[in-house]
N, C-alpha and C positions, 0 to 999 in steps of 0.2 A: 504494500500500500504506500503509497507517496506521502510524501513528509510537505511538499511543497503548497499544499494548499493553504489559504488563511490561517491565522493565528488561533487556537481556541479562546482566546482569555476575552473576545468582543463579538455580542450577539447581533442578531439581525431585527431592523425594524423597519419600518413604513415608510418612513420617512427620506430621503437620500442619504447616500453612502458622503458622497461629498458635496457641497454645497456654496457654490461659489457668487458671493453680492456685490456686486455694483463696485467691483475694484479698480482702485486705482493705483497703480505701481510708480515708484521715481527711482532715475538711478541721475543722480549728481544735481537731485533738486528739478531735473526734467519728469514732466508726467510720460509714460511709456506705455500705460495701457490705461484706459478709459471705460470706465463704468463696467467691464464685463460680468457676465452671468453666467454661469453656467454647469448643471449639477449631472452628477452620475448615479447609478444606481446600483443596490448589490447586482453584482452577478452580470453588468454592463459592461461595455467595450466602445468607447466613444472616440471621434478624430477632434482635433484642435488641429485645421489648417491653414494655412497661409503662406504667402511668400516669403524669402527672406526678409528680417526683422519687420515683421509684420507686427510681434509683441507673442510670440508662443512661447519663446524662453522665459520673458521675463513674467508672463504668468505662471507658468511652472516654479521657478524661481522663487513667487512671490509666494506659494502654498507652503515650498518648501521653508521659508521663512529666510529665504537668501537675498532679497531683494526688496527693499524697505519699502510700505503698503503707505501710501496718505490716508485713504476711505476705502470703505467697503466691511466686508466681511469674510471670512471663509472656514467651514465648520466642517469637521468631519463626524459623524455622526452624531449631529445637533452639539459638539463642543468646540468652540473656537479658538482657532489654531493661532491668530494675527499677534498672540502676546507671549506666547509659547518659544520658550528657545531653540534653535534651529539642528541641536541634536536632541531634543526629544519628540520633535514629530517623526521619524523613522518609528518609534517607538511605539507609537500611536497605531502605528500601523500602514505608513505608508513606505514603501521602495521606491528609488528614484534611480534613473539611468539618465544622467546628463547628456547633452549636446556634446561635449568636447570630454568624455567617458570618464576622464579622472580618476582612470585606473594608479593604483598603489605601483610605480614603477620601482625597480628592485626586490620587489615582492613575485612571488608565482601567483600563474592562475589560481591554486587552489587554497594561496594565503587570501588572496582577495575576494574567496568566495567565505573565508573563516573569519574574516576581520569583523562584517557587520556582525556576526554572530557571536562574537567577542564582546561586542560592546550590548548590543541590544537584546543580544538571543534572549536573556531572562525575561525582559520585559515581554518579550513575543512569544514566551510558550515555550521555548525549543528546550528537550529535554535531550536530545540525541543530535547534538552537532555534526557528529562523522555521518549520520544516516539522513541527513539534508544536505551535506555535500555532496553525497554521492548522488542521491537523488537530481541536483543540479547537473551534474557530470552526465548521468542517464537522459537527462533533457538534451542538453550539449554534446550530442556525443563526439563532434567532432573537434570536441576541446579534450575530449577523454587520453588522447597521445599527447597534449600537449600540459596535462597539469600541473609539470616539474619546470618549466618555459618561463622564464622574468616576462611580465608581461610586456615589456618594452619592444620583444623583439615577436610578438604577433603582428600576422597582417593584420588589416582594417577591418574583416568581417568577423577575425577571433576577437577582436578588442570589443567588438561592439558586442559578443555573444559574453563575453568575459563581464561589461558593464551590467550588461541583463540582470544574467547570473547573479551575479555579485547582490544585486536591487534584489531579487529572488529569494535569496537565501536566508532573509529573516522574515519570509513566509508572510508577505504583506497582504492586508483585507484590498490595498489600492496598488497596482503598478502604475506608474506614471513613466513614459519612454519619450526621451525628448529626439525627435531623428533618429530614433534605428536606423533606416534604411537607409539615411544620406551620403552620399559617395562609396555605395556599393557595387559590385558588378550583380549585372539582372539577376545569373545564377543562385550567387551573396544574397540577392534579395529576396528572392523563394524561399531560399531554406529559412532566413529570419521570418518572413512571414510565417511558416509553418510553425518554425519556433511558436510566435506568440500567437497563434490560432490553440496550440497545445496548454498554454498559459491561462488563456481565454476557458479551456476545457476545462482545467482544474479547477473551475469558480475562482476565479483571481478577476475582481474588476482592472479595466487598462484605459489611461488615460494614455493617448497617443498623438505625439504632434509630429506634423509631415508637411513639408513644402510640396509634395508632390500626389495629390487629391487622385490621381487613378491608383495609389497604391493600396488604398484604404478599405475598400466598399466591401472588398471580398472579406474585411477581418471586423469591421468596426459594428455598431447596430445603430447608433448616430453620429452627426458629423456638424462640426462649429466652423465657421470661415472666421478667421479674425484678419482687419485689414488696418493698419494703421494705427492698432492699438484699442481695436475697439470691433467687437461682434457684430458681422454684419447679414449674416444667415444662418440659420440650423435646420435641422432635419434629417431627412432622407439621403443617406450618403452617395446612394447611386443614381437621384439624382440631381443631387447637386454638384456632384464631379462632372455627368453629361452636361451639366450646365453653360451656356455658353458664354454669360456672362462671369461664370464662376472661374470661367477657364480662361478668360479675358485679363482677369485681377488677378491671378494667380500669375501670368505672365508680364504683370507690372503694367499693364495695359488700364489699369482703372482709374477712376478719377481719383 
């Protein structure tokens, strides 16, 4: 039986899993995102997309408590994270896999799959740390030759399976994935989508941001456009990727 689903220690309720109000993010005193909304549910798989710096990082960023919030809100199961210090929301129960992976360089894959579980494992349940690595290893298998490897010296698509990972391994109610798939080869990009379609199976909610709206439809069950900092469609992932105007602003084409 797999080690990798949710945490035991947080039940489920009616309410949303995560719950995001009318935020507004600053990085050097500039506003960077504007009023966004946007919630997920147990057991959902949602897209945040846009073009580059459209604002997907730095709402990510902002949940994770990396990026300092003016107004708004943002609650994970009705408790507000916005004053919360920024290593105890992991705790809480979310995984994050940044944009620029922030892998433990001089560490191996499989120190970097043990470190969060080091710090947070308690807090998250994890009674058998060797038996969630391996279990991540069994997901990854194509990390499974490489888990004695400094991560320094992985191509692009082990780093990025290495960051997953890593976010995985303390068994989060939420994954949040900021660009998986950016600067991958198509190949790279399959298999990561199947990755987290498997992720998706275990009951793992997936917060998912992509500059790239046809990679989505097939993993996600809804889809956020953010442009400029600020929501400017939701729905129906497939289609708002056929969308012509979706595809329009996503190629820098919008007003």
């Amino acid at each position: 039986m797999s080690t990798l689903g949710p945490g035991s220690d947080t039940g489920r309720g009616s309410d949303p899993l995560l719950e995001v109000s009318n935020l507004t993010a600053t990085v050097e005193g500039f506003e960077v995102t504007h009023g966004i909304d946007l919630e997920i549910n147990e057991g959902e798989a949602v897209a945040l997309v846009g073009r580059n710096g459209a604002g997907k990082t730095s709402t990510f960023r902002s949940i994770m408590g990396l990026t300092p919030v003016a107004n708004g809100s943002i609650r994970l199961r009705g408790e507000e994270l916005l004053e919360m210090r920024p290593e105890l929301i992991p705790k809480r129960g979310i995984g994050y896999q940044p944009e620029s992976r922030d892998l433990f360089t001089g560490m191996t894959v499989e120190e970097n799959f043990r470190l969060p579980i080091w710090t947070a494992g308690e807090a998250r349940g994890i009674e058998d740390e060797d038996a969630v690595v391996e279990d991540v290893f069994d997901l990854f298998e194509e990390l499974e030759g490489r888990r004695d490897a400094e991560v320094q010296n992985l191509s692009g698509g082990q780093g990025k399976m290495t960051a997953i990972g890593r976010a995985l391994a303390l068994r989060p109610d939420l994954l949040i994935l900021d660009e998986p798939l950016e600067g991958l080869a198509p190949v790279v990009v399959e298999n990561v989508k199947s990755y987290i379609r498997e992720i998706i199976d275990r009951d793992i909610s997936v917060l998912i941001a992509e500059s790239n709206a046809s990679h989505v439809p097939e993993i996600v069950d809804r889809m956020y456009v953010i442009e400029r900092g600020e929501i400017v469609d939701s729905g129906d992932p497939e289609a708002l990727s056929s969308d012509e105007e979706i595809q329009l602003l996503m190629q820098g084409g919008g007003e």
